[in-house]
N, C-alpha and C positions, 0 to 999 in steps of 0.2 A: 428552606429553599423551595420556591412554588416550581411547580410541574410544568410541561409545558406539550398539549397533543398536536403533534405532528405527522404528516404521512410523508414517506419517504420509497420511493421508488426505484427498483432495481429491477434489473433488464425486461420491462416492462408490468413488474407485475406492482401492486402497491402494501406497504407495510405501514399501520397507523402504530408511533408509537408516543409512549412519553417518555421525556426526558425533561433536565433542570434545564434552566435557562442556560448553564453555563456550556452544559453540553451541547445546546442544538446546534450550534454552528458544527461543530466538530464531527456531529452524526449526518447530517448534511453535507460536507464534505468529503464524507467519507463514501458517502454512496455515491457521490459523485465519481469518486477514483476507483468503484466499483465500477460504476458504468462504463468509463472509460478503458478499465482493462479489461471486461469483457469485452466492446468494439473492437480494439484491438486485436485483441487473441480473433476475433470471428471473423476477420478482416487480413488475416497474417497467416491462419490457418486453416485445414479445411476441417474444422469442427464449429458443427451448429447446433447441437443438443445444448439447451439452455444449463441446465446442471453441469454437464462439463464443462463449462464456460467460467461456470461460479466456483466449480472445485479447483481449476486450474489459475482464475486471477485470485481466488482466494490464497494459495500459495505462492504464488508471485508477489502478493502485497505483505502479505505476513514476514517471506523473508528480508524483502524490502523493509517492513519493519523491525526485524529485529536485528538487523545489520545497524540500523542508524541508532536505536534503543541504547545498542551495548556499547557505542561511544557516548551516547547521551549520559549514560549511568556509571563510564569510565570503567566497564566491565570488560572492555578490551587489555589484555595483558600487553606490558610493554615487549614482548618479542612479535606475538601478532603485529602490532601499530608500526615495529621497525622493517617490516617484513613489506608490510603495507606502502610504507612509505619511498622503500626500495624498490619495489616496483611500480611505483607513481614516478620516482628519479628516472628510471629504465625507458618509463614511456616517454617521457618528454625530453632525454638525450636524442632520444632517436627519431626524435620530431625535429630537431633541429639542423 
């Protein structure tokens, strides 16, 4: 699988890296959903130290990932998912 060097850019500073072909799109995107939850958060908050920014949307995405991961991978228990979905019922009763 050929390499592939690309520079990628997060909250303005620049990172050259490589990756396969198959990845760039996906590392590409990813910085992108970096930058934007930095914006975000610096935008929403009053915090503008660059590292804070990063430690804090790095945890916001990470659990954003692994919330969606443990259904991907069916690692969600059927009591969690009934729990889940009783409270998805709940909200939309009460929308109506």
């Amino acid at each position: 699988m050929s390499k592939s060097a690309i520079k990628v850019s997060i909250v303005g500073r620049t990172y050259p890296l490589n990756v396969s072909e198959d990845e760039k799109s996906a590392v590409m995107k990813a910085a992108e959903e970096i930058n934007r939850a930095v914006e975000y958060l610096r935008k929403h908050y009053a915090v503008n130290d660059a590292q804070d920014l990063l430690a804090m949307s790095s945890l916001q995405l990470l659990a954003k990932y692994s919330k969606t991961s443990k259904v991907e991978k069916g690692n969600v228990d059927d009591q969690e998912l009934n729990e889940q979905l009783a409270s998805l019922k709940d909200s939309l009763q009460s929308l109506l």
